[in-house]
N, C-alpha and C positions, 0 to 999 in steps of 0.2 A: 621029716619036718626040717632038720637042718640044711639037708642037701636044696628043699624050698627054698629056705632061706637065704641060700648063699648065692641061688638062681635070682631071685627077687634083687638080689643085690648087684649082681654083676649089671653090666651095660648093656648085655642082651637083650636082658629082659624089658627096660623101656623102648629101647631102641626096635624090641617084636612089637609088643603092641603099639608103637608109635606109627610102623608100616600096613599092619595089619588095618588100623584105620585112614592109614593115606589109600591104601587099597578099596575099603568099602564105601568108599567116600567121595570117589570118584567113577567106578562104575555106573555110569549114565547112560543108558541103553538109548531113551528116547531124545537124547539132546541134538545128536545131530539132524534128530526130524523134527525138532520143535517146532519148529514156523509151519511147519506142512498140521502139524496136530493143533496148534491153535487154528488157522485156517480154514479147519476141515472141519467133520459134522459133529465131531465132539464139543468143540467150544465155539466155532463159527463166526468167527471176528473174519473182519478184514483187512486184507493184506497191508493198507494204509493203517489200520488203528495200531496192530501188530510192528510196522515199523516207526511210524511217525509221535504211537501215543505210549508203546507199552516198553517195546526195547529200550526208549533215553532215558527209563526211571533209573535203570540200572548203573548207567556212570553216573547218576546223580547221587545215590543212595553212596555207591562207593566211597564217591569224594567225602561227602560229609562226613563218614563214620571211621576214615581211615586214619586220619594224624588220633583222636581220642583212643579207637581199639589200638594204636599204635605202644601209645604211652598205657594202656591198662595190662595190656599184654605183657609187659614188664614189671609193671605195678602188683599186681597179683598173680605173677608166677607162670605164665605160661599155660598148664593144666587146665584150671576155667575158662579161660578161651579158648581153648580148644574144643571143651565138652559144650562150650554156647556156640560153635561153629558147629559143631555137630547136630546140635538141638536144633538149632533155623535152618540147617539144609535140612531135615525132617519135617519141618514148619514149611517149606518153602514148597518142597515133595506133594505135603498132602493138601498146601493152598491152590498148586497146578491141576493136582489131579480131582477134587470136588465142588469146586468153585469155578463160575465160567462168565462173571462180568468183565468190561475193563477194567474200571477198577478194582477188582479180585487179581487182576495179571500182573498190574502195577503194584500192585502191595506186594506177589511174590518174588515181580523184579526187584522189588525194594530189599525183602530178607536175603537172595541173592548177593544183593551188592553187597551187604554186613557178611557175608559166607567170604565172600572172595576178600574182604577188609582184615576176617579174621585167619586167612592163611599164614600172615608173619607168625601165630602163635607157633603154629603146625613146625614151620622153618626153623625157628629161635628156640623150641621146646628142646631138642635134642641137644643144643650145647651147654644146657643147664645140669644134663643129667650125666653127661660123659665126658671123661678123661678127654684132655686135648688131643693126646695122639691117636684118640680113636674117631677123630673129629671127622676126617678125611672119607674114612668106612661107615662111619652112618649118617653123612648126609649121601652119600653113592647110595644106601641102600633107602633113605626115607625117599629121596628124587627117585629114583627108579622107580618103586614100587607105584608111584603118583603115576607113571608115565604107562605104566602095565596096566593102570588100572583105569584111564581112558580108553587104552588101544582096545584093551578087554573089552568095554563097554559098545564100542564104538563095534565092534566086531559083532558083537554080541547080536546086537540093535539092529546090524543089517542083516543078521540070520532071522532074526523075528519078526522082521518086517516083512523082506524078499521071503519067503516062506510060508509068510501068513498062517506063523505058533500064536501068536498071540495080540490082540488087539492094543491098542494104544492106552487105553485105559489098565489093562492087567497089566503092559509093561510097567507102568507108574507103581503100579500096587508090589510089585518084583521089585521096583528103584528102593519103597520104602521100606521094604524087606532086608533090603543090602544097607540102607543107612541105619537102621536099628541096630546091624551087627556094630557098624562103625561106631554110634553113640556109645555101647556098651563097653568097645576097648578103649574111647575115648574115656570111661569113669574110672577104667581099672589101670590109667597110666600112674604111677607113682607121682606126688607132691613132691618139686623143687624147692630146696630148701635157699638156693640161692637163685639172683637172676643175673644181668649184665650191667643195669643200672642203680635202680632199687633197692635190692638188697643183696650186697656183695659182703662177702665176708673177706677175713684178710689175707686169704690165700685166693680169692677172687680179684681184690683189688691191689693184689701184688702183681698177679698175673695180667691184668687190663693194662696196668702200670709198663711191666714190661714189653706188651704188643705196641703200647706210643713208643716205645723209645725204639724197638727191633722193628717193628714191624710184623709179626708175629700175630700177637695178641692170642687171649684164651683166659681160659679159667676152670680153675678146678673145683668140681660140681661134688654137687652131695644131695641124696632122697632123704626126704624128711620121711622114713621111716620107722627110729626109733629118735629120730633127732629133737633136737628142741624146738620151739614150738618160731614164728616167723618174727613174730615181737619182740624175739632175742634176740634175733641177729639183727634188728633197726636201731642203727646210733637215736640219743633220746632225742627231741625235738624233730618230731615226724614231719613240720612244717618247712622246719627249716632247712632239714635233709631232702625234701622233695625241690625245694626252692634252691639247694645246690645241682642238685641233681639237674635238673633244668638249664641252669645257669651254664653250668657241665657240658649240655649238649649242644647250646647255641658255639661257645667258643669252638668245642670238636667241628660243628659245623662249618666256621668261620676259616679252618685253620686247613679244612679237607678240602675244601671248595675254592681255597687260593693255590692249588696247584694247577695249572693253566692247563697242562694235563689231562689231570680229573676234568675237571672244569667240561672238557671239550667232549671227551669220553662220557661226560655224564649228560652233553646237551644231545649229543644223539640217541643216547639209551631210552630218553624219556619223549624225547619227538618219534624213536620206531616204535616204541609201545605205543604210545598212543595210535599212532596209524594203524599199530599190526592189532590192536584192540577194536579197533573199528571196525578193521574190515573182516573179524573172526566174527562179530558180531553181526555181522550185517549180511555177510555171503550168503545163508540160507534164503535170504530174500532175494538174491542176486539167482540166486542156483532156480527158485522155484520161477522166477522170472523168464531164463536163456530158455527153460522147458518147463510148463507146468505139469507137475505131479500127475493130473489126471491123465498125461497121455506119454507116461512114460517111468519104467520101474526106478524109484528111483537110489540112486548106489549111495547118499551122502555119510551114511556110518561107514562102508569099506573106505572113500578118499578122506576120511578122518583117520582113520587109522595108518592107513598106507604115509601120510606127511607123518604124523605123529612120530612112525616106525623110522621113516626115513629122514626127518629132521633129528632125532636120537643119535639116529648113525653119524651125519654131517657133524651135531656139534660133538661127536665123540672121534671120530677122525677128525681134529682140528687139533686136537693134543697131540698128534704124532705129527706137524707139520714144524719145522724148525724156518721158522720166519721172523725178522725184526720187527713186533710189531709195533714197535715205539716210534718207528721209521715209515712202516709201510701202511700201518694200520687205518692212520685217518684217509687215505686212499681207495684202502680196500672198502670203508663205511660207503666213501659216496662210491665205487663204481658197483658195488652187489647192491646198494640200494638202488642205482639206475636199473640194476636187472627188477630188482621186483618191482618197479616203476611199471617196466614194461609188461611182466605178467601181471599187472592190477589194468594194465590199457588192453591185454589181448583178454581179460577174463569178461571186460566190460561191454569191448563191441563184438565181440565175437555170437555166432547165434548157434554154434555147436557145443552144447553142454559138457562132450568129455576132452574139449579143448581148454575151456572154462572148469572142468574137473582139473586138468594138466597144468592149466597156471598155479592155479589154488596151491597147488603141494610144490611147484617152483616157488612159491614167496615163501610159504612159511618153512622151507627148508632153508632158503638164504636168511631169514630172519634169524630161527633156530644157530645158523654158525655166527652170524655178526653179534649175536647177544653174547653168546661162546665167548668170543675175543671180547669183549666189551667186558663183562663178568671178570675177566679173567685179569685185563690191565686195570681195571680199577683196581680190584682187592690185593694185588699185587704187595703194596706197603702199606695196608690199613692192617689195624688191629682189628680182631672181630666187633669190638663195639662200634666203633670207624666206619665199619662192614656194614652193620645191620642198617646204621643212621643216614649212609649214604645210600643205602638199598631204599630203604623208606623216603628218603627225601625225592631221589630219582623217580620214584613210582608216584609219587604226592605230584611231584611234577607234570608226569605223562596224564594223569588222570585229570590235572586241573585244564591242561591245554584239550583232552578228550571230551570234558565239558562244555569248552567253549564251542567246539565243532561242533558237539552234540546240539548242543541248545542254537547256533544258528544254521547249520546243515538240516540236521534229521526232524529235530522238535516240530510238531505242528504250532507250538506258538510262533517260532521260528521260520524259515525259509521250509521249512516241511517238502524239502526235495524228494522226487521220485529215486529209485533205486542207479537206475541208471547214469542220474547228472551226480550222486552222490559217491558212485564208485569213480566218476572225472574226478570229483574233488580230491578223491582220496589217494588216486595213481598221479594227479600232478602232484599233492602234496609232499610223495616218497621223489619226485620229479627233482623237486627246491631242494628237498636235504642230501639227493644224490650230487648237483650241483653243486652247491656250498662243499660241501666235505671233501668234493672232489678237487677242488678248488684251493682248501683248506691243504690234504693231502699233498698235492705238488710244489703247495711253499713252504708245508715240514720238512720234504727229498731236497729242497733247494736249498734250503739252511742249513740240513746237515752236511751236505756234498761240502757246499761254502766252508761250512767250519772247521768240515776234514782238510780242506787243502790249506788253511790257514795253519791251522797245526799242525800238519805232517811235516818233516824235516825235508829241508833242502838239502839237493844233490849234488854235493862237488862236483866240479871239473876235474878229469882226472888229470895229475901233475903233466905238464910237457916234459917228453923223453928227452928233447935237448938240455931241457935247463940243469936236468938231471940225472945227466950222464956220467958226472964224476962222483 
């Protein structure tokens, strides 16, 4: 019992069951064939209801629910949202698989978009409950485990598809099988006794303290496992702590977003997500288009996997590249976003589907390394709360301008465009930011070149031998 106990205690142990549920939480066997399964004879909608009425619920649902689970996720610890992430992708599971109106598909796009709202829980959970310096090793292992457990899925999905083990319906019933594991490590994760905002104790708020001033940032975490109870550690006046707390994040915001830097860094982060959100969403319609389903096997779980695998690889050789990128970076934004320009134009007019398979995994492995570098010069000199606020804020961003696309591109109240004039919109849109940035990139090299030469010292003449010959 005590050697239990001393396991329960250590950081293994949330840090096991935090992957163990990033794992079952994500194997999705039927996702890369959703459009072909609503489609077909199971649910038998149309390819217009399916893009025009049921996909846009889901940036919509996100938008709304994202700044509130933002702030509650820190509010009450981490832990509950997690286990309510857990609970509505189950809800979400069993709304797909037994219900079969429009609006049945739109309600489950709806708990969807709350599932993907409450992923910051998932992210932020782990630095509540572990030592700083173990900060580095278990977010490698909570991301990994996430990334195994689409490819998994995705692999999975195209063995029981291509194979015909199992109908579309049984895979569903298999999905809910795999998230019930998930919900259940989701209840057995340990209670945070602290969080980043909320409720910091004072080895918490010494440690936030010193990430503003270093650069740094962290905090040192404790499981309320024999601890005192949450009401202890809230300074009194709950209203008024929460109204600092607030107050707290708009200045952080104020003061992270005047680095011209960030700033720039942060307007591409949130214009590629949105684009690379788009077009993840929307490709299966694209895919079932260049070839319909019915006259051709179709591979979409192995090229989910295959980018997956291989954007993994790209943003993980991108840390062994010794490059300035404070120099060369806003360069590199617009000239690989001109590439994936061009593989969202060769995916769109092309009429050979493993061409249109071949760009697919060229974009989202150039998106995969430029978030890389993007990720990487942001957090650079934020503290982790710094961290989290700018992460939230940039994703609040992507999603509001993926809205607006949404609702005049794809929405049937909208311009309710076809697949085809919808992937122009979306390969000129990477068009303008590879433009810009590129644009942007060449008068960063011009300024620095300039400022080097201003600075560097000037080079004597060497003395004349005559004058100085005695």
């Amino acid at each position: 019992m005590e050697a239990l106990g001393r396991w329960r205690a250590d950081w293994r142990y949330p840090t096991a069951l935090l992957c163990v549920y990033g794992f079952f939480s994500t194997v999705k066997p039927l996702e890369p064939f959703l459009t072909l399964y609503l489609t077909g004879p199971d649910k038998n909608l149309t390819t217009e209801q399916v893009n025009n009425q049921i996909f846009p619920v889901w940036t919509y649902s996100y938008l709304c629910v994202l700044v509130p689970v933002f702030l509650l996720t820190d509010w009450l610890r981490y832990k509950p949202v997690v286990v309510f992430q857990g609970a509505t992708l189950f809800i979400t599971t069993a709304t797909l698989l037994w219900l079969k109106s429009v609006a049945a598909m739109q309600a489950m796009q709806f708990f969807y978009g709350v599932v993907m709202a409450s992923e910051v829980a998932y992210f932020s959970y782990i630095y509540s409950v572990v030592d700083l310096e173990r900060y580095r090793k278990a977010t490698s292992y909570s991301r990994s485990v996430q990334l195994l457990g689409y490819t998994v899925g995705s692999v999975l999905g195209q063995l029981l598809v291509s194979l015909d083990l199992m109908s579309f319906n049984n895979i569903l019933v298999l999905t809910l099988a795999l998230t019930a594991v998930a919900l259940l490590a989701s209840c057995l994760l340990p209670m945070p006794r602290r969080s980043m905002f909320f409720h910091r104790g004072k080895n918490t708020a010494k440690a936030g303290t010193e990430g503003r001033d270093g650069g740094t940032g962290g905090m040192r975490p404790g499981l309320e496992e024999h601890g005192p109870a949450a009401e202890d550690l809230e300074e009194p006046g709950g209203e008024r702590r929460g109204s600092r707390v607030l107050l707290q994040l708009w200045r952080d915001f104020r003061q992270c977003y005047s680095s011209r830097r960030l700033l720039y860094w942060s307007v591409w982060w949130a214009m590629a997500t949105c684009g690379y959100n788009q077009t993840t969403n929307y490709v299966q319609v694209l895919w079932e288009h260049v070839h319909p389903s019915q006259n051709f096997s179709v591979y979409n779980g192995g090229v989910e996997a295959v980018s997956n695998l291989l954007g993994a690889a790209t943003a993980y050789g991108i840390g062994f590249t010794e490059v300035r990128w404070e120099q060369w970076g806003e360069l590199a934004l617009g000239g690989f976003s001109g590439l994936g320009a061009g593989a969202l134009f060769l995916m769109t007019f092309t009429g050979n589907i493993w061409v249109c398979y071949t760009g697919y995994v060229v974009f989202k492995c150039l998106h995969m390394l430029l978030i890389t570098i993007a990720m990487y010069q942001i957090a650079a000199d934020l503290s982790m709360e710094r961290y989290a606020l700018v992460f939230g804020a940039n994703n609040f961003g992507a999603l509001a301008l993926q809205t607006l696309i949404t609702s005049v591109v794809v929405d049937s109240g909208g311009l309710g465009l076809g697949i085809i004039p919808q992937f122009t919109v979306y390969a000129s849109y990477f068009s303008v930011i590879a433009v810009v940035f590129s644009l942007r990139g060449l008068f960063t090299i011009w300024r620095s070149n300039k400022s080097h030469e201003s600075t560097s010292p000037v080079k004597e003449e060497p003395p004349d031998s005559e004058e100085h010959r005695f």
